[in-house]
N, C-alpha and C positions, 0 to 999 in steps of 0.2 A: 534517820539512824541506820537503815535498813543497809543505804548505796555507802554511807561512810566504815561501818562493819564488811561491805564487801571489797571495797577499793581499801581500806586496812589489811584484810587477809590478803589481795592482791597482791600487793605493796612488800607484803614479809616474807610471801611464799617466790615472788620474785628476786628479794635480794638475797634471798637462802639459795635458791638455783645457782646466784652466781657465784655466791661466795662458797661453796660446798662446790663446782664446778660441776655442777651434776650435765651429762651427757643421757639422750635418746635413750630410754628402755631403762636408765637409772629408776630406784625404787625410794619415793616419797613416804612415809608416815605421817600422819597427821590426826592427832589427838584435842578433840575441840569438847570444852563446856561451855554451850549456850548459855546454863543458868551463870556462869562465871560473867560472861559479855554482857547479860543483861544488867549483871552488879548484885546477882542473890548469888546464895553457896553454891558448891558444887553440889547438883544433883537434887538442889531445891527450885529451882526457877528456870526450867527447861523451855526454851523459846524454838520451834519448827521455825520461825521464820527468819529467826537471827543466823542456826543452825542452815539454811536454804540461802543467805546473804556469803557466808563467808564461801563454804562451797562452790558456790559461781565464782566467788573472786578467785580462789585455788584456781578452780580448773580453766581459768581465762590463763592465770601463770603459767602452769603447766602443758596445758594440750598443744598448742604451739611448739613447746619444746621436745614432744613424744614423751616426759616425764611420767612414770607409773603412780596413781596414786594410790595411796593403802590407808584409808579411813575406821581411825580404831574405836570398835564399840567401849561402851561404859563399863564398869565392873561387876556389872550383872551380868552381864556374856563370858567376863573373865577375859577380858580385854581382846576376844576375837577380833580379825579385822574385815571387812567388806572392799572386795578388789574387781576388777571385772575378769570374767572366767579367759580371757587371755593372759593376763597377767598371773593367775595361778598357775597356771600351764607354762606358763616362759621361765618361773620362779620353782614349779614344781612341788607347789603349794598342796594339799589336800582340802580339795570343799569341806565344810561341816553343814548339818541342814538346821539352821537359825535364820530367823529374819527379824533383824532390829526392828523396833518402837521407839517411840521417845522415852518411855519408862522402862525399858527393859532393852537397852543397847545404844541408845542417849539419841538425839535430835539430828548431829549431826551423822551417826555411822545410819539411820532413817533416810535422812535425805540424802547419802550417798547411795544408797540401795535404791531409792525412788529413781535416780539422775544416772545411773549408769546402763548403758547398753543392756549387758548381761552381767547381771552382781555375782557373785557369791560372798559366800564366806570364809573364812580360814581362821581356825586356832592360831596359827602365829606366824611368821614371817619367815620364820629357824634364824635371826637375826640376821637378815640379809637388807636391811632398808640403808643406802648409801647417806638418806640425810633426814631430819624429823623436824616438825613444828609442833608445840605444845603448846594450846591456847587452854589456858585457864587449869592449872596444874593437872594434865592427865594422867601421868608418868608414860609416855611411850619407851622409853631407855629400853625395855629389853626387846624390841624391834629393830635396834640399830644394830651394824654390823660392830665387832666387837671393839674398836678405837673410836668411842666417840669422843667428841672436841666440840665444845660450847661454841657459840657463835653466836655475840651482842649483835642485834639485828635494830635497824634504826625506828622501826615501828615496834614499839616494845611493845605496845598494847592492841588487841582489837576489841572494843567496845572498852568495857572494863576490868577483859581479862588478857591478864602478862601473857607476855609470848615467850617463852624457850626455844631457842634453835639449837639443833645440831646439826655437824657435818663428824663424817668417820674420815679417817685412814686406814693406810694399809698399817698392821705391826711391824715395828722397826724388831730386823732380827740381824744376827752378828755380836761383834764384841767391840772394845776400842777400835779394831783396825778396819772396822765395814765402812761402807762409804753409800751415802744415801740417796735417791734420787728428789731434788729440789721441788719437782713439780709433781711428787706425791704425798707431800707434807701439807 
């Protein structure tokens, strides 16, 4: 279960990369309920090890591409997010001093705090994350930058929780006569 949960997350957070176009230093989101993948509610059936499965598969997607990951705690943190302290600094983030658990900031923003260099934490993102995955209904939406755009993703599930993608754009501004640029749609 463990490698089909990580090559799952793999799988979504790689075709989200591309379909979102995300480029080096881009800023991921990523909202996982373990208890969701293992098939109980959210927030009832917390799994470290399911939560440690997909993680690795993220960050095989991502590290390769320089992609930022931002792992968002449970709603006992009040959806703070766990980043490593370069990426707050490049984003201009403020630390908060929290340190997830499995019960008080969910399994998986744990085992991103365990797995990163140098963790911290942040209250919020200030909506700056270019693209977002949502395993097992987190709600990350108010971490994305302000045009977000669904994106059906061919792995819809990891374990037994739905996946949500999005990717943002830039706002379209002007009137009838503006003219758009194609490869920012």
């Amino acid at each position: 279960m463990l490698d089909a949960w990580k090559e799952q997350a793999r799988a979504a957070a790689e075709e989200l990369c591309r379909v979102a176009k995300l480029r080096p230093g881009d800023l991921l989101v990523v909202g996982c309920s373990s208890s969701e993948i293992v098939g109980e509610r959210i927030g009832k059936g917390s799994s470290e090890e399911a939560a440690r499965a997909v993680l690795e598969g993220i960050r095989e997607a991502l590290l390769p591409k320089q992609i930022q990951l931002a792992a968002q705690c449970c709603e006992h943190l009040n959806r703070a997010l766990i980043v490593e302290r370069e990426t707050a600094r490049q984003y201009g983030l403020a630390p908060v001093n929290v340190v997830p658990r499995p019960k008080a900031g969910g399994s998986f923003a744990t085992a991103a705090y365990r797995a990163f260099t140098a963790p911290v934490a942040v209250e919020s993102l200030c909506a700056q994350a270019a693209a977002g995955l949502d395993i097992g209904a987190t709600l990350i939406g108010m971490h994305l930058r302000p045009v977000a755009v669904p994106v059906r993703l061919e792995m819809g599930r990891v374990g037994q929780a739905i996946v949500i993608a999005a990717r943002t754009r830039p706002k379209f501004v002007g009137g009838s006569r503006a003219v758009y640029d194609e490869n920012l749609l």
